[in-house]
Wavefront OBJ file of the C-alpha trace (Angstrom):
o trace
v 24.400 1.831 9.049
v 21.018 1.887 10.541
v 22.054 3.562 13.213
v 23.571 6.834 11.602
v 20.731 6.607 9.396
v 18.642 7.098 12.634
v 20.801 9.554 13.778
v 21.385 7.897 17.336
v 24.429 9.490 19.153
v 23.686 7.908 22.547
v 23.185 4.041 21.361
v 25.692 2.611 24.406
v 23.880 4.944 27.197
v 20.209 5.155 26.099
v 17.927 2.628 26.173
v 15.113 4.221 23.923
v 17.952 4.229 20.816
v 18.489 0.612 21.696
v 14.990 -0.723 21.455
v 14.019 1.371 18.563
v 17.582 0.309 16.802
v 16.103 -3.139 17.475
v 13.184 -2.385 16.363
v 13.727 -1.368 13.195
v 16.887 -3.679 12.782
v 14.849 -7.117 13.275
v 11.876 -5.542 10.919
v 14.624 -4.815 8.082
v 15.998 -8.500 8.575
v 12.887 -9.741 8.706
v 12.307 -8.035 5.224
v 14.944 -8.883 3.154
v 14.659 -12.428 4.563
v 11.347 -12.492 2.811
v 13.314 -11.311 -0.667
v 11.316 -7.989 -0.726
v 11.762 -5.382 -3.150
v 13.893 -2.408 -2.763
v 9.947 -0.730 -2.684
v 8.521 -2.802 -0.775
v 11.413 -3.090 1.575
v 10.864 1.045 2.116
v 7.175 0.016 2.351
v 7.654 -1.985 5.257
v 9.919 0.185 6.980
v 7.468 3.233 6.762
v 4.762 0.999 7.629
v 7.034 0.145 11.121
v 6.829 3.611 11.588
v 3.538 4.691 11.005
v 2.774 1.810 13.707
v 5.671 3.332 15.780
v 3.929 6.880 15.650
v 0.546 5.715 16.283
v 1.661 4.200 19.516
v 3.941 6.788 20.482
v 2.802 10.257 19.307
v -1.075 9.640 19.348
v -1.278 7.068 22.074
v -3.442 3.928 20.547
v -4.437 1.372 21.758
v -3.537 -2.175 20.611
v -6.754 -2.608 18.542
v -6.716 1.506 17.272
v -3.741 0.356 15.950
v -4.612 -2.937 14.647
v -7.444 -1.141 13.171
v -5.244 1.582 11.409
v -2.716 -1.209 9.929
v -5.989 -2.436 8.184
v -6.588 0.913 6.784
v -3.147 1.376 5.434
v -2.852 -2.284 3.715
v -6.387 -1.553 2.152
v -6.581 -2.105 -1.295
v -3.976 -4.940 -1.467
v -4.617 -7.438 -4.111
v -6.349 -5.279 -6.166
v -6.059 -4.822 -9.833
v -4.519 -1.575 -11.529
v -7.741 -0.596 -12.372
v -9.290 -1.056 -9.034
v -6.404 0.793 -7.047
v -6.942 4.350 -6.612
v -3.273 4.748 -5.951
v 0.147 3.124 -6.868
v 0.997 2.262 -3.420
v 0.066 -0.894 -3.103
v 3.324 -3.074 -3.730
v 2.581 -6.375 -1.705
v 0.775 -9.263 -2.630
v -1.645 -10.555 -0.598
v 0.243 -13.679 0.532
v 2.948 -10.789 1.384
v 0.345 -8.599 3.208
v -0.725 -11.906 5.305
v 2.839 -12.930 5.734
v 3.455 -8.940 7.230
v 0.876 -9.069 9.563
v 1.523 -12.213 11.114
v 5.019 -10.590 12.119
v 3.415 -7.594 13.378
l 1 2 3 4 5 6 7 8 9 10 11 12 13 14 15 16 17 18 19 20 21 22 23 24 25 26 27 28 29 30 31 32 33 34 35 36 37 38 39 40 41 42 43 44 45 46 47 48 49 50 51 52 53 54 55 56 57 58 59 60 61 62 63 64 65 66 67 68 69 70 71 72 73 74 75 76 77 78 79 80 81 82 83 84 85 86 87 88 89 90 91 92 93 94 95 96 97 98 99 100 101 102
């Protein structure tokens, strides 16, 4: 399923499809392993792929990245009234638990 949802056509000759279908495929098993939401399950996944982009399309480094990850789980384990958006769907056992994967 992941991989029509992808949109790979050339899984069995190219090895880019392959590691990103891995990608993606161990980081959505990882997920549901750790009984996350249908949200925060679609969290997760866009936050694979905001790490994905920042490596591929803007060329980070390691810590850039690292760095950027930070800014994007900002804010976790805040209250309601302290959040200046509803975005923030992990706890912050969850947002430990996330990082040590990536």
């Amino acid at each position: 399923k992941l991989e029509e949802f992808l949109n790979f056509k050339q899984l069995k000759t190219s090895l880019k499809e392959a590691i990103l279908l891995d990608y993606y495929t161990a980081g959505f098993w990882w997920a549901k392993e750790k009984n996350f939401s249908l949200v925060q399950l679609s969290g997760f996944m866009d936050l694979l792929n905001f790490l994905l982009e920042n490596l591929r399309d803007k060329h980070m480094t390691l810590e850039e990245n690292i760095k950027e990850l930070g800014k994007a789980m900002a804010g976790i384990g805040e209250t309601d009234s302290e959040r200046s958006g509803d975005k923030d769907v992990f706890s912050i056992e969850q947002a430990k638990e996330i990082i040590d994967y990536l």
